[in-house]
N, C-alpha and C positions, 0 to 999 in steps of 0.2 A: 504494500500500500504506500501512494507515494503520499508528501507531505501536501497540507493545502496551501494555494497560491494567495489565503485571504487569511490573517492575524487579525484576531478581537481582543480586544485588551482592554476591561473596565479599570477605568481612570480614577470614579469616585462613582457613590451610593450615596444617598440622600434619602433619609427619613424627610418624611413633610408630615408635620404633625397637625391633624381635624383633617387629612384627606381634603384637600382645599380641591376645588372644579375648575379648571382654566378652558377656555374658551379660546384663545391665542398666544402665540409666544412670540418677542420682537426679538430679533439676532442682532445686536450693535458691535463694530470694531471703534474701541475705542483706542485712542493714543495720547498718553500725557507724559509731558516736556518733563527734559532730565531734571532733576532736584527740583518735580513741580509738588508742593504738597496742599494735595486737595482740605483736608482738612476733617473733623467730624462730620459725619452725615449718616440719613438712612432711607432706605426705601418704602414704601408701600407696597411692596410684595416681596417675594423671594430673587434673589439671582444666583445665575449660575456662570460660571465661566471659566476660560482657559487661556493664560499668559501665552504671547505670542511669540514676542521678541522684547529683552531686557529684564528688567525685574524692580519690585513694590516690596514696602513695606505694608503688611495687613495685619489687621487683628478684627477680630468681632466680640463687641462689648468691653469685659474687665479680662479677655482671655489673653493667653499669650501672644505676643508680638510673634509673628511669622515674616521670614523674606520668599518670596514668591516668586520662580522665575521659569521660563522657558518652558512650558509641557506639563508644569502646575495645574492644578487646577482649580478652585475656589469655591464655596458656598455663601453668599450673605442672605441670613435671616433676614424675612421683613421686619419691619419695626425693631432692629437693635440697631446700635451707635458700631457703624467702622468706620474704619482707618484705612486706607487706601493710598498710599503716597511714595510715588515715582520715585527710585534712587538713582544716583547718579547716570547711569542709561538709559533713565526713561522706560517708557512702558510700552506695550499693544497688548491687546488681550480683546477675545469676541467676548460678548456676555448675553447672556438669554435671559428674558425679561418673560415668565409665564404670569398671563392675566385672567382674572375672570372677565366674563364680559361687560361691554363698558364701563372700562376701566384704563386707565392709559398708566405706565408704569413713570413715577415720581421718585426723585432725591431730594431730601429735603436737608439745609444745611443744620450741622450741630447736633448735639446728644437728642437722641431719640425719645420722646415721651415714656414716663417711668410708669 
């Protein structure tokens, strides 16, 4: 039997906790400038995404500070406070944005409502 021409490799698993319903998903490639730092913020839903080229510092909430780079790949809870912030070579990373419907996915700046 020969080998297969196709490799699957999960990257990451993601509990989504109350089984949330989405209705669409927005794919965005983002890119932010070396030593840009975005600062506290948070969503209104969940994201998902994958470092492209360069690497970030992240963390979600009080948890540990993480460097993120190349083939990483991230989780941000809705409604908690991250950190996102470009290091010295700058970022690219796709990010997936699942929504319910009508609903357009939001960054809001600073610590997330307690």
């Amino acid at each position: 039997m020969s080998e297969s021409p196709i490799e699957r490799t999960t990257l990451s698993t993601v509990t989504l906790e109350g089984a949330p319903s989405f209705a669409s998903v927005e794919v965005r490639r983002i890119t932010i400038a070396p030593d840009h730092h975005v600062g506290a913020h948070w969503h209104n839903g969940p994201v998902f995404g994958t470092i492209e080229t360069g690497s970030v510092d992240f963390q979600v909430g009080a948890g540990p500070q993480t460097v993120l780079r190349a083939g990483d790949t991230f989780h941000e809870p809705a409604n908690e406070t991250i950190v996102f912030d470009a290091t010295d070579e700058g970022v690219t990373f796709l990010a997936w944005f699942p929504m319910p419907a009508g609903v357009e996915p939001e960054l809001t700046m600073g610590e997330a409502p307690a």
